[in-house]
N, C-alpha and C positions, 0 to 999 in steps of 0.2 A: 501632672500628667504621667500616665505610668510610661513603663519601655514601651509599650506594645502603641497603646496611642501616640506618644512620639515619633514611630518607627513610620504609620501612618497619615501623621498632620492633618489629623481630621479638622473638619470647618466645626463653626458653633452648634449645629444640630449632630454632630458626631463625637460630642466628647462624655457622653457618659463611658464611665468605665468597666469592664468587662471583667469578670467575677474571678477569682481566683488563679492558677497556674493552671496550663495547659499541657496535657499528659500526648494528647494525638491530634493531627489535623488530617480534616475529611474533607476531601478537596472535588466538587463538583467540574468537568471540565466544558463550557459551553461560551458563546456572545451571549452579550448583556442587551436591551430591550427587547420589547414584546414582538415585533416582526421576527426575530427569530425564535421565541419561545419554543414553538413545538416541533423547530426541525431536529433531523435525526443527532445534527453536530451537536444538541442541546442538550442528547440523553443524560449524560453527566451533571448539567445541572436542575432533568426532570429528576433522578435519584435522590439528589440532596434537598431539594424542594418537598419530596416524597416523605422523606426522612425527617424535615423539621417539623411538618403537617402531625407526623406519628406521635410526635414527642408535645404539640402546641406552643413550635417554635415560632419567633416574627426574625427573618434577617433583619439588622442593621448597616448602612455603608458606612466602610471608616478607607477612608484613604482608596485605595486599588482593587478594596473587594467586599463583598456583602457577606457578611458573616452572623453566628449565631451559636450560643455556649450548650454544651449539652453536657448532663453528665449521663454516661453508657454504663452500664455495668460497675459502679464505682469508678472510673475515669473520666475524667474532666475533659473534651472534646469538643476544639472548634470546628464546626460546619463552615464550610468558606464557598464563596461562588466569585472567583476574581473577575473584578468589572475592566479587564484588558483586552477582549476579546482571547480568542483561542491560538493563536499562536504568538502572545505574548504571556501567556499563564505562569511563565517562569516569574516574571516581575512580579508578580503578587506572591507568588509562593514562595522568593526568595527572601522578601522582605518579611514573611510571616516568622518564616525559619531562624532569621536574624532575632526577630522580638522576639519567640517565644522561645527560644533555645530548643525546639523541637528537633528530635534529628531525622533526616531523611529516612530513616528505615522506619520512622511513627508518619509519614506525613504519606495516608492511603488517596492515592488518583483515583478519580473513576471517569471515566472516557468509552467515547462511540469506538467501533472496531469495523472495519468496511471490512475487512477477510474473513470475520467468524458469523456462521447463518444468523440470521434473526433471530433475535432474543434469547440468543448463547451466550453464557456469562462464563469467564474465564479470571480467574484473579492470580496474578505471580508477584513474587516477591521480588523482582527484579527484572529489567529488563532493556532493550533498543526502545526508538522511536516506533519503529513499524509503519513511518510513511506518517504518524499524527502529529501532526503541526506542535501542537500544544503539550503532547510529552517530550517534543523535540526541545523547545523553549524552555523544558521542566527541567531537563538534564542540561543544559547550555547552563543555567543559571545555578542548578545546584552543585554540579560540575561533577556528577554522579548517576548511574543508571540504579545505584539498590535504594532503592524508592518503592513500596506495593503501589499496585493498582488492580482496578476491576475493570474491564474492558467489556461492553455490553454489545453484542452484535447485530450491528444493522443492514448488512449485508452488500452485495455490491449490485453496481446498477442495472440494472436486470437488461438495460438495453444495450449493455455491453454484450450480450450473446447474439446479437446482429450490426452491431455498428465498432465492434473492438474497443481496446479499451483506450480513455482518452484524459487529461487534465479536466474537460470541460465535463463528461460526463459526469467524474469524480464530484466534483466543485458542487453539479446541480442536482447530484444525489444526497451529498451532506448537507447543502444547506436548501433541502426540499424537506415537508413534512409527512411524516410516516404516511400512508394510504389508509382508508378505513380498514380494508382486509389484514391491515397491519397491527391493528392498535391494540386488540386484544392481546397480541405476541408478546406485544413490547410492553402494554403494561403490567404483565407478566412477570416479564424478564426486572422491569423497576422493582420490583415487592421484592421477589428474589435477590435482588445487589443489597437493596435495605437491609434484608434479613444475612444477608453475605456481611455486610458490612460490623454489624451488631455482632455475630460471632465471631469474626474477626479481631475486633476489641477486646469481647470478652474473655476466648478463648486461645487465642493467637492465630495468626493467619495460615499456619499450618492442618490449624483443622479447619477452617473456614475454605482451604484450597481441596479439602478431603470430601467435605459436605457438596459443594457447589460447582465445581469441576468436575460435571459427570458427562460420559461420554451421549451423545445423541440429544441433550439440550441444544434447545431453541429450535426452528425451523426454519424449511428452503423459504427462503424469498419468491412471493408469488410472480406468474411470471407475468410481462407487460402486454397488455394488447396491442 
């Protein structure tokens, strides 16, 4: 069994072995089953589901997370969507880091963002939690904030403008699914992280934060009736 399946104790349907070294990990951040599939907490792992589709990737589960090998631009690049729910995402991603000797500055988050409008994409090379469960877990367990990530915006809850703002609101806007008037924004804003993601790789994230970090992307969150 190599490091990496060791690291994860796959069962008997999870020990085929996974193709070469790994140069970068692409880490989707969302909850695992389909009751949450398409809420906003899930953007992170709609991008990476987006991304494997482009390529006629299939994840496989090995241990903590559903992963899937791609090579980018000549680098070798695991797609990962950890099955710990979202604010335990460090434990999957720590123990990736452990097996694949990857280091935090290769290992790109991509995650929802309630403060940036709808379907704003922002990528930085470092950073806080910002209030995300799951980048807070990220840096708890890697014991570092210089990690990239892509933050996709899905805005805040628009009945926060008559009711202030609240935990519950919070709660039942992230794990609610986008609106129809939504959907075009955000699938959008998905194509865009992919294609973020891919110059990132290939080019370095400095130009990827050049390209796609442009001011007046995405839009206002429609308002509620």
């Amino acid at each position: 069994m190599t490091p990496l399946l060791a690291a994860f104790r796959p069962g008997r349907r999870e020990r085929q072995p996974l193709p070469g070294p790994v140069e970068w990990l692409v880490v989707g951040l969302g909850n695992p089953g389909p009751q949450y599939a398409a809420n906003r907490h899930n953007v992170g792992f709609q991008v990476v589901d987006a991304l494997a589709r482009q390529h006629g990737l299939r994840f496989r589960r090995y241990g903590k997370a559903d992963l899937a090998h791609l090579m980018l631009a000549g680098h070798p690049v695991l797609v990962v969507k950890p099955r710990t729910f979202v604010n335990l995402s460090g434990d999957a991603v720590r123990a990736l880091v452990d097996a694949t000797g990857v280091p935090p500055a290769r290992c790109l988050v991509i995650c929802d963002d309630l403060d940036l409008p709808l379907g704003a994409i922002r990528l930085r090379e470092r950073g806080g939690a910002g209030g995300h469960r799951g980048l807070r877990s990220i840096i708890e367990r890697l014991g570092t904030e210089a990690f990239p990530r892509v933050r996709i915006g899905i805005g805040r809850p628009p009945e926060e403008e008559r009711l202030g703002r609240s935990e519950e609101l919070v709660t039942a806007h992230v794990l609610g699914n986008f609106r129809p008037e939504e959907q075009r924004i955000i699938e959008e804003a998905i194509a865009q992280a992919v294609a973020a993601v891919a110059v990132a790789i290939a080019e370095g994230l400095p130009a990827a934060m050049n390209r796609f970090n442009q001011p007046g992307r995405g839009a206002a969150a429609p308002t509620a009736s």
